[in-house]
C-alpha positions as CSV (number, residue, x, y, z in Angstrom):
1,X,62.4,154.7,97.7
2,X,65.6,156.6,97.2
3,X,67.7,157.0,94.4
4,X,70.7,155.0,95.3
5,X,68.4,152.0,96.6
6,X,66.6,152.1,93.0
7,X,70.3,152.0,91.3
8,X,71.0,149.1,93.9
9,X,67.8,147.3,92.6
10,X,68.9,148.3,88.9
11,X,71.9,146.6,89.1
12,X,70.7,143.3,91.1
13,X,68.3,143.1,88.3
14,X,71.4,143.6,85.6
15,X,73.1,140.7,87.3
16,X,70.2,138.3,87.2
17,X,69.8,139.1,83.1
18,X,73.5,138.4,82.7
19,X,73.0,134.5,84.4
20,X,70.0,134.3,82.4
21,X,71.7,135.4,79.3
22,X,74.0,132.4,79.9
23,X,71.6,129.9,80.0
24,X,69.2,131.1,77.1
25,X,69.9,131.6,73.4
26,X,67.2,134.4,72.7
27,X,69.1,137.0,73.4
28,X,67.3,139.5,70.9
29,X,64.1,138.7,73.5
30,X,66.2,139.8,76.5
31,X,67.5,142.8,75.0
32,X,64.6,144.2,74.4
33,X,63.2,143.8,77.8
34,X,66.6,145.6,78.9
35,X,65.8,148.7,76.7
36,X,62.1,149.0,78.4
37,X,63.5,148.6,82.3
38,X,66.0,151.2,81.3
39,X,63.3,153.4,79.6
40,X,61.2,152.5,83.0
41,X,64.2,153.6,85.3
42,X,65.0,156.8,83.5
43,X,61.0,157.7,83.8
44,X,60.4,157.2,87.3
45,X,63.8,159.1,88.2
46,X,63.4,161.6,86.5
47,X,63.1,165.0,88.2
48,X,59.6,165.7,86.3
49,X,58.1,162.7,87.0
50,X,59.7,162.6,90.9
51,X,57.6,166.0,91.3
52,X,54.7,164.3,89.1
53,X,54.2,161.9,91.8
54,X,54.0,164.9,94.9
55,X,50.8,165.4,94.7
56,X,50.9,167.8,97.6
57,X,51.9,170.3,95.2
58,X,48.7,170.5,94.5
59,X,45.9,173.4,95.8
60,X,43.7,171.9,98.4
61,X,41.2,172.7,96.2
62,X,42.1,170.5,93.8
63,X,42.8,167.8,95.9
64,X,39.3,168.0,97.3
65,X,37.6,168.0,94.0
66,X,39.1,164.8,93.8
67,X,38.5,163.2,97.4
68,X,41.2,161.3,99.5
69,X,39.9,157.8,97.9
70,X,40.7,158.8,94.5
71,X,43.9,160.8,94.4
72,X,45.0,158.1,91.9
73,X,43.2,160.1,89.5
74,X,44.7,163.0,90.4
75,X,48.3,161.2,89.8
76,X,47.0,160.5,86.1
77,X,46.5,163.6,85.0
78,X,49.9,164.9,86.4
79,X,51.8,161.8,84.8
80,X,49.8,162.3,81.8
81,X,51.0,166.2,81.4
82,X,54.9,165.8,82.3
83,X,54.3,162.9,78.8
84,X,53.7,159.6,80.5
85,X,51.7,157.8,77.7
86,X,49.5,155.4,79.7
87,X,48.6,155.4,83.7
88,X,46.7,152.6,84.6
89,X,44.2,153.8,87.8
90,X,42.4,151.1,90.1
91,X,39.7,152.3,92.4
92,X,38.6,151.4,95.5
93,X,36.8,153.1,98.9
94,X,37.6,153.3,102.6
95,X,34.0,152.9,104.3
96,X,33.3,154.7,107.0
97,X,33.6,151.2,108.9
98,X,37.5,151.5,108.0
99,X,36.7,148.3,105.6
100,X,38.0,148.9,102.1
101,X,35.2,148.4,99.3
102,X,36.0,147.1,95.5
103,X,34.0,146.7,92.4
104,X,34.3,142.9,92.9
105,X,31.5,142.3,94.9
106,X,31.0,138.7,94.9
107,X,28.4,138.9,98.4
108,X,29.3,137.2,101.4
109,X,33.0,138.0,103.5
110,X,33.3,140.5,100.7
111,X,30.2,142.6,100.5
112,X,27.0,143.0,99.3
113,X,25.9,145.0,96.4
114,X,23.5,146.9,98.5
115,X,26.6,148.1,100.9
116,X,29.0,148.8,98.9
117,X,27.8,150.4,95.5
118,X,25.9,153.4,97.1
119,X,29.8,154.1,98.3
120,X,31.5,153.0,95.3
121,X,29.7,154.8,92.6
122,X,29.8,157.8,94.5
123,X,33.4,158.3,94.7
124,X,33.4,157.0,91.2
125,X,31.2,159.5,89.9
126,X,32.8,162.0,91.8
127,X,36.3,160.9,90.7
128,X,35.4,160.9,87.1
129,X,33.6,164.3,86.8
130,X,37.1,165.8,88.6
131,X,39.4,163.9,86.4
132,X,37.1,164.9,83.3
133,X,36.8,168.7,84.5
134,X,40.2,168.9,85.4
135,X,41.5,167.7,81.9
136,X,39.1,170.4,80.0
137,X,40.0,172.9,82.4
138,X,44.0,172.6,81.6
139,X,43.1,171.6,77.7
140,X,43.7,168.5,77.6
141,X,40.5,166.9,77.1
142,X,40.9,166.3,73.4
143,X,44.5,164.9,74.1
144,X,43.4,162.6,76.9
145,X,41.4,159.6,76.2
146,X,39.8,158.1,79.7
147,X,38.3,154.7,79.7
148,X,36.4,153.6,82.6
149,X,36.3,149.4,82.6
150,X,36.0,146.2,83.9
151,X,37.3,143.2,82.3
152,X,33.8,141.5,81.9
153,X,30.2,141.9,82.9
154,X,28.4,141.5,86.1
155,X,25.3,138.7,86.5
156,X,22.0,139.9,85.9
157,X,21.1,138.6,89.0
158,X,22.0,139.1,92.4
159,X,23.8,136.0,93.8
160,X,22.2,134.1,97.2
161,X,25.6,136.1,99.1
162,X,24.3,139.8,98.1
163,X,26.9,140.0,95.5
164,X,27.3,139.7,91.4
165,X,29.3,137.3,90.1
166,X,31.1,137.2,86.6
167,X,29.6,137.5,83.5
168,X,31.3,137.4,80.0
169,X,28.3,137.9,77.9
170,X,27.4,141.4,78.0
171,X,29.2,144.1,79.7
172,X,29.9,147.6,79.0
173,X,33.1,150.6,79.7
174,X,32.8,154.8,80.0
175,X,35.3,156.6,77.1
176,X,36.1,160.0,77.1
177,X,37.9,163.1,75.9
178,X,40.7,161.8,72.8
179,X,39.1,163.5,70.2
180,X,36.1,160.9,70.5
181,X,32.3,162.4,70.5
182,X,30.8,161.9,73.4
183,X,27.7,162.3,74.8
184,X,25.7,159.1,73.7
185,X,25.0,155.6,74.5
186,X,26.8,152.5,71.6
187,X,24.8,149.6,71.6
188,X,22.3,148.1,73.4
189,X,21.4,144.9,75.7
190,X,18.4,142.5,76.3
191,X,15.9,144.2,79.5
192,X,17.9,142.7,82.2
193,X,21.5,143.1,80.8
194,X,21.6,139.1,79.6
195,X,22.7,139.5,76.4
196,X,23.7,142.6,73.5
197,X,20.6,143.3,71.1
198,X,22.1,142.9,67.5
199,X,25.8,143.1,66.6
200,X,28.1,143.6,69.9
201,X,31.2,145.4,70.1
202,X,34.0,143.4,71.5
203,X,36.7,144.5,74.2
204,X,39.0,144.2,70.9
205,X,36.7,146.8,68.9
206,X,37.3,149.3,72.2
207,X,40.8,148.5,72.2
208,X,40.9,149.4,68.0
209,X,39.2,152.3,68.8
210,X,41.6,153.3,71.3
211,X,44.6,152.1,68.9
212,X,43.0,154.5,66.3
213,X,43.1,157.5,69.1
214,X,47.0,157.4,69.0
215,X,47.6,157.0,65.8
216,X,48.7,152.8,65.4
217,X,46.8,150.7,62.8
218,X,46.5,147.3,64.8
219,X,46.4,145.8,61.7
220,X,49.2,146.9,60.0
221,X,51.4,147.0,63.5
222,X,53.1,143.9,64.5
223,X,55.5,143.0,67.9
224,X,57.5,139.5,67.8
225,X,56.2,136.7,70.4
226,X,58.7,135.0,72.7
227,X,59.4,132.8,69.8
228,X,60.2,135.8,67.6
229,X,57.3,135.2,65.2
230,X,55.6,138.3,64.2
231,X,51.6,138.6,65.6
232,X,49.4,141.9,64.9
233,X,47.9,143.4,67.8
234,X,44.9,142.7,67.3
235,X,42.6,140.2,65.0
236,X,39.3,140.2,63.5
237,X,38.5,143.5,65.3
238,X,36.5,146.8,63.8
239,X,36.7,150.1,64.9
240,X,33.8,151.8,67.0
241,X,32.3,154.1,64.1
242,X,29.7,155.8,66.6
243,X,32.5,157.2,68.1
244,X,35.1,158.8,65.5
């Protein structure tokens, strides 16, 4: 993607928000999202982020801490020190079949538990402790906060295709670095991962806790809705105390 071609884009966008504006009264709404694609342009053209995103400046030692199936994590932590705020990472494995793996192993056409987890944890595992050591060993570990998650739980039982299906009622996500302690285990679940034992933390609790890294009080912070009314972030939540 060149330059020009992203200013060509930039401005077919611009004239699709002008015939919109035309046909729709919120105009406060559509402002807004103006200000965030320019903020979005300006980031991804810049020349710090252009050479954040060359990861071949990296030593090949570097890049082989991390592996060729998770170089995404080695994009984060170069966004994340040029001052991008948030890098979103999704992972999945090229077997040595050429088949790509992902965490959503359902069985059947699209893997078995048994095939695919020895590979995916592995990279995982590997990916994590590089992105983790990398982070301490450039000192940013308590600046960083990494959070390893789904967006639910697995079943507790294998399915009759091999695979895991999806499962709401307990699940669980990795945190790191941010200031956070580490080294422990928050809560706990029933034998076979049916249920949480006693009072569970909810994916708005994690996402409080996270909130609290940065400095925003969810409950304090609110952004209008598409009808302009103001809603909080987030709502009957708590904070993660094992953690801070």
């Amino acid at each position: 993607m060149t330059l020009e071609r992203l200013q060509d884009r930039k401005a077919l966008l611009g004239a699709f928000d002008s015939l919109r504006r035309d046909i729709d009264d919120d105009r406060h709404t559509l402002d807004g999202m103006d200000s965030f694609n320019r903020r979005a342009l300006e980031m991804i053209s810049s020349d710090s982020a252009r050479k954040a995103f060359d990861i071949s400046r990296e030593s090949d030692k570097v890049r082989d801490m991390y592996g060729k199936d998770l170089t995404g994590l080695l994009l984060a932590r170069r966004l994340v020190e040029v001052g991008v705020s948030m890098v979103t990472v999704g992972c999945s494995v090229t077997a040595a079949d050429d088949k790509t793996a992902y965490w959503d192993i359902h069985g059947g056409g699209a893997g078995t538990v048994e095939k695919a987890m020895p590979i995916l944890a592995g990279q995982l595992d590997r990916g994590i402790n590089a992105l983790l050591t990398d982070l301490r060993d450039r000192g940013l570990e308590q600046d960083v906060a990494v959070v390893d998650w789904g967006e639910m739980g697995r079943t507790p039982k294998i399915n009759n295709g091999g695979g895991r299906d999806h499962w709401p009622a307990a699940g669980c996500a990795l945190l790191a670095g941010g200031g956070l302690k580490m080294g422990q285990v928050v809560g706990a679940t029933t034998s076979r991962g049916e249920a949480p034992v006693g009072r569970p933390y909810t994916p708005r609790d994690v996402l409080a806790t996270l909130y609290h890294v940065i400095g925003i009080d969810p409950a304090a912070t609110t952004i209008p809705d598409f009808s302009g009314r103001p809603r909080y972030l987030l709502e009957g939540h708590r904070t993660i105390s094992e953690l801070l």
